[in-house]
N, C-alpha and C positions, 0 to 999 in steps of 0.2 A: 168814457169808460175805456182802460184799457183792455187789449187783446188776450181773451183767454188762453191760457198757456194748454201745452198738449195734456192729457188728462194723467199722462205716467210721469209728469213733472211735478205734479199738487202732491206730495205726503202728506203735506199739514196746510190744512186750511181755516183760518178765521174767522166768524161771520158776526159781524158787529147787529142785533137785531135792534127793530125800530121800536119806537113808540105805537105805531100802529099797529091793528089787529088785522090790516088787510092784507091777503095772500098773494095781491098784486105790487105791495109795496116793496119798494127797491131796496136793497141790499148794498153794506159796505162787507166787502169781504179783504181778506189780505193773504197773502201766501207770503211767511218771513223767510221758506227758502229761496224763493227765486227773487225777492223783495218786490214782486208787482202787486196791485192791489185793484177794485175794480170798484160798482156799482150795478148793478143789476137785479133783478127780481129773484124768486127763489128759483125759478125754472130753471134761468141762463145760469145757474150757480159754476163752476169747475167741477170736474170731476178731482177727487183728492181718496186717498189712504184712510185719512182722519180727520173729522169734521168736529170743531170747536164752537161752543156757541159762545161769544161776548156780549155782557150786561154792563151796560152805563147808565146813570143818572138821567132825565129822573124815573126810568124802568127798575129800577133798584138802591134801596137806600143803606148807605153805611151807617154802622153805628160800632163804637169804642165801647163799652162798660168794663165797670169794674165790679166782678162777682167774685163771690166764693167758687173755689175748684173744686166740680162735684161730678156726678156721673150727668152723663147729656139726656137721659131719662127723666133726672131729678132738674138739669138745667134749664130743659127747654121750656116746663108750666113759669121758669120764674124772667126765663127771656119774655113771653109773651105778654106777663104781667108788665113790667117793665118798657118792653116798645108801646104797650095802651097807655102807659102815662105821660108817656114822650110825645106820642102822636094825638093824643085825647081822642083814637079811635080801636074799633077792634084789630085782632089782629088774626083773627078766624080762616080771613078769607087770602092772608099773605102767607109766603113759605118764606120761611127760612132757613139759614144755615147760618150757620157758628164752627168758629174754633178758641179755643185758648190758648193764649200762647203763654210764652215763658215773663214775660213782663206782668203778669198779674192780668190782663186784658184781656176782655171776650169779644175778639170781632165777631160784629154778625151781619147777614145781608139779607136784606128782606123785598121781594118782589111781590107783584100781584099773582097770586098762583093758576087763574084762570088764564090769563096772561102768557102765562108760560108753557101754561099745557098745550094752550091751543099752539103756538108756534111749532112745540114739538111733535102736535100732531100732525101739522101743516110740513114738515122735513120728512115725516117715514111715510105719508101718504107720495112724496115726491120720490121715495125711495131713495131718500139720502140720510142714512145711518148716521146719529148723532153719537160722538167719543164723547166727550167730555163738556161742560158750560161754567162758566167762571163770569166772576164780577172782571171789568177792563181794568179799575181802578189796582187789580191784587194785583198787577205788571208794571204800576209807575213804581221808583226808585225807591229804598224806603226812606225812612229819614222825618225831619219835623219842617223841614225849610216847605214853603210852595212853590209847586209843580205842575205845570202846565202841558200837555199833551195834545199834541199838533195831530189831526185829524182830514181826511179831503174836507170833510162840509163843517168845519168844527172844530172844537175838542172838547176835553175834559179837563179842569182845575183841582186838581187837592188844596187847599188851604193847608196853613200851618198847624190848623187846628186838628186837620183829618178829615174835613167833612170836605165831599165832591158834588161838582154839579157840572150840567154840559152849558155852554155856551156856544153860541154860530161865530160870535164874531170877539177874536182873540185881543183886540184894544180894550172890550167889555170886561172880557176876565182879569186881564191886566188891572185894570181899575177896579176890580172886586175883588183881588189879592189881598188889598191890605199890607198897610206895613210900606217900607221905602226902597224894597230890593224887589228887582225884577223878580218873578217867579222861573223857577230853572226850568229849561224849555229840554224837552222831549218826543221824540216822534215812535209811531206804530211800530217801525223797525228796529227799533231802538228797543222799546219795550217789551216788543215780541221775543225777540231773541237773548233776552237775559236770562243768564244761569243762577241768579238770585231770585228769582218771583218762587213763592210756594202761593198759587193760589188755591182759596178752598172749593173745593166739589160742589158745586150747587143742584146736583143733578143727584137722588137720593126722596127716601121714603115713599109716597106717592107719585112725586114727581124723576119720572124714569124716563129714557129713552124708547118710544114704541115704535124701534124698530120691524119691517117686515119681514114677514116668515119667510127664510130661502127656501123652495121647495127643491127638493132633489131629481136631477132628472136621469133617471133610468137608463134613458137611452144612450147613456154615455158610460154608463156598467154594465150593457148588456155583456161586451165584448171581456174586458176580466172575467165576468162572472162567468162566461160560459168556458173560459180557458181554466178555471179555477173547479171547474165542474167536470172538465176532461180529467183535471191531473190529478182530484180525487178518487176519480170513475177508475181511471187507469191503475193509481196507487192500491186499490182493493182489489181488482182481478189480479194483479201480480202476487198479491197477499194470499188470496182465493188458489190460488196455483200453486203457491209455493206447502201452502198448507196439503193440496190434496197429493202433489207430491211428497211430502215426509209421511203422511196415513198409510201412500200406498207400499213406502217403504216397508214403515212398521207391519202394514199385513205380509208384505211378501216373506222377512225374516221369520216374523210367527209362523208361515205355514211351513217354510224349511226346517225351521224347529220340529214339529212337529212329526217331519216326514222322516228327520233323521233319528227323532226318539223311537217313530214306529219302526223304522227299519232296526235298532238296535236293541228294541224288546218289542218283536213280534207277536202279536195277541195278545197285547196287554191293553189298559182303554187309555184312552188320554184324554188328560183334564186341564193340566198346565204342566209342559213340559217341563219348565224350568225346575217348578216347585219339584214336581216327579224325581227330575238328577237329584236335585241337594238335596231330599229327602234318601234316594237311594244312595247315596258318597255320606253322608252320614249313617245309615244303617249298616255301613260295610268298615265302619270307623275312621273315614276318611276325613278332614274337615277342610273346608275349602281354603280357610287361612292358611291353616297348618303347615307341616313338612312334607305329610303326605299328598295332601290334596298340590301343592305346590311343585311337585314330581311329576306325578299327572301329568298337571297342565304341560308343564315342563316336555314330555316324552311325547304327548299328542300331537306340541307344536313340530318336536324333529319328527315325526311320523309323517304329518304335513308336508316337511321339505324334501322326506329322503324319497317315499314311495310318489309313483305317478299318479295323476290328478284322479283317473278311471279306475282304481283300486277300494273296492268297496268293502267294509267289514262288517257283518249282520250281526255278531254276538263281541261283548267287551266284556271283559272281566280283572279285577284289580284285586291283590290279595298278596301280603308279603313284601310287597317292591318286584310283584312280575305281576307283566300284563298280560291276559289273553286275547288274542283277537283270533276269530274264523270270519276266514276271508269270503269274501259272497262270489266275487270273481279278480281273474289275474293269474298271471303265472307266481304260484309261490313260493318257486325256488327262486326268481330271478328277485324273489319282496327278501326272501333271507338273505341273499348277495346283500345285496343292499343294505339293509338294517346291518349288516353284520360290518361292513365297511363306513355304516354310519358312528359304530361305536355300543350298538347292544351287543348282547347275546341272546341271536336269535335259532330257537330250537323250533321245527317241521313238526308235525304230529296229523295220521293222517286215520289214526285207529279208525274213531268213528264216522271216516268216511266224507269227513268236511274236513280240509287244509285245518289246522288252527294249529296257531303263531305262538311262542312262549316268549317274553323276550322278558330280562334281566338285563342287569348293568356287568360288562364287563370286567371280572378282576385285575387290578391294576399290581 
């Protein structure tokens, strides 16, 4: 037996199965990438990517027919009939697979199905994951000539006919050839590594891979999961914050609101500010679209810029295109300077006793 190769070298691995049902029985396996090939039980297997199972004669029989092309539902009662006549036995206890191909022709492969299951139970109990199992014969050349398949303890013969069997010793098969040309000689490497083989799936319906269940182990997501758990944890107090600050904005505005509607209609009640103005700027024929309301705004904003920040007005009055204001405090000769050099005209008025401001646009 050669020397197993390092287990990140196997991608694809081989494993020719025996006749035997014992799970001490030694194994031909092959790796066609690195071209070594061994012997060994299932234990000593390689470690590999992808594990192949190989069926040869006489664990598996070929057969050619020629059927009608129909669905593999309706095909399969009339293969089985068909292999009982062949074989003069049931075919209950065999699995098969078939394909059709383009020549009219239904390959089909049939094994003992007890057979098969036990092996593949005997691979996932070892916890070696089964890819794929194929007949060996779907890898020889295709063609009508005979073919002979070079083996370590072995090989396998196709006749001219199609039909295969294994032989130990290659002078034998030579002489069961048939016919007076050598049979074309090919070997595992040779066969493995062809871009021509389509062979069929034998692994299908009952007969499946029972591979073992990988369990996941936690303790190698604690660490994500807990970083994952920070950066949600964090993401929602920042959310949390940003929210209670825009709330506390909104209340602080409302209560400015509010402070500056009481201060400019003293003893009135308040319900909603806002509503209150545009209910009053409409009752005074103002609209806030409008020409008028647009003046307003317009004269409140230079009001803003001309007078000092500490200039407070306790009554507003709009009527005509002049505004009133009474000043609550501030010097208001130095507020007429100003308005006056801002571009109103602004008139003092002092009768009743409170400053209050006229201001008009200047004639041009």
């Amino acid at each position: 037996m050669t020397s197993p190769l390092p287990p990140s070298s196997h991608a694809r691995l081989f494993v020719l199965l025996p006749e035997s049902s014992d799970p001490a029985a030694a194994l031909h396996w092959f790796n066609p990438d690195s071209r070594q090939s061994g012997h060994t039980p299932l234990a000593g297997l390689p470690a590999s990517e992808r594990l192949t199972l190989l069926l040869a004669p006489p664990q598996l029989n070929t057969h050619a027919l020629k059927l009608p092309r129909q669905p593999a539902h309706k095909l399969l009662p009339l293969l089985r009939q068909t292999l009982e006549d062949r074989t003069l036995g049931k075919a209950d206890t065999l699995h098969l697979s078939h394909r059709q191909d383009k020549d009219g022709l239904t390959r089909l492969h049939a094994c003992d199905k007890a057979w098969l299951a036990g092996w593949l139970g005997r691979f996932a109990d070892a916890q070696r994951p089964v890819f794929a199992a194929h007949a060996l014969t779907d890898y020889l050349p295709a063609g009508d000539e005979a073919v002979w398949l070079a083996l370590p303890h072995g090989g396998v013969l196709r006749n001219a006919a199609g039909e295969s069997a294994w032989f130990d010793d290659a002078a034998i098969a030579r002489a069961c050839a048939g016919g007076d040309t050598e049979p074309a000689q090919t070997d595992w490497q040779t066969a493995l590594t062809s871009n021509g083989s389509n062979p069929i799936a034998l692994l299908h319906g009952d007969i499946r891979p029972r591979n073992p269940a990988r369990s996941v182990d936690w303790r190698l997501l604690r660490r994500p999961l807990l970083l994952l758990a920070l950066l949600a944890g964090a993401t929602y107090l920042v959310a949390l914050a940003q929210w209670w600050q825009g709330r506390n904005a909104v209340t602080n505005l409302q209560r400015e609101i509010r402070q500056s509607y009481a201060a400019a209609f003293p003893g009135e009640p308040i319900v909603d500010p806002t509503l209150q103005i545009a209910s009053k700027l409409r009752a005074a024929g103002i609209s806030q679209n409008g020409s008028q309301g647009q003046r307003l705004s317009d004269w409140l904003q230079r009001l803003e810029t001309t007078l000092d920040a500490g200039v407070q007005f306790t009554e507003l009055s709009w009527n005509n295109n002049e505004l009133k204001l009474t000043l609550g405090n501030g010097d208001a000769q130095a507020a007429v300077g100003k308005l006056n050099a801002a571009g109103f005209k602004a008139v003092l008025d002092t009768k009743s006793g409170k400053p209050v401001l006229t201001l008009s646009e200047k004639a041009r």
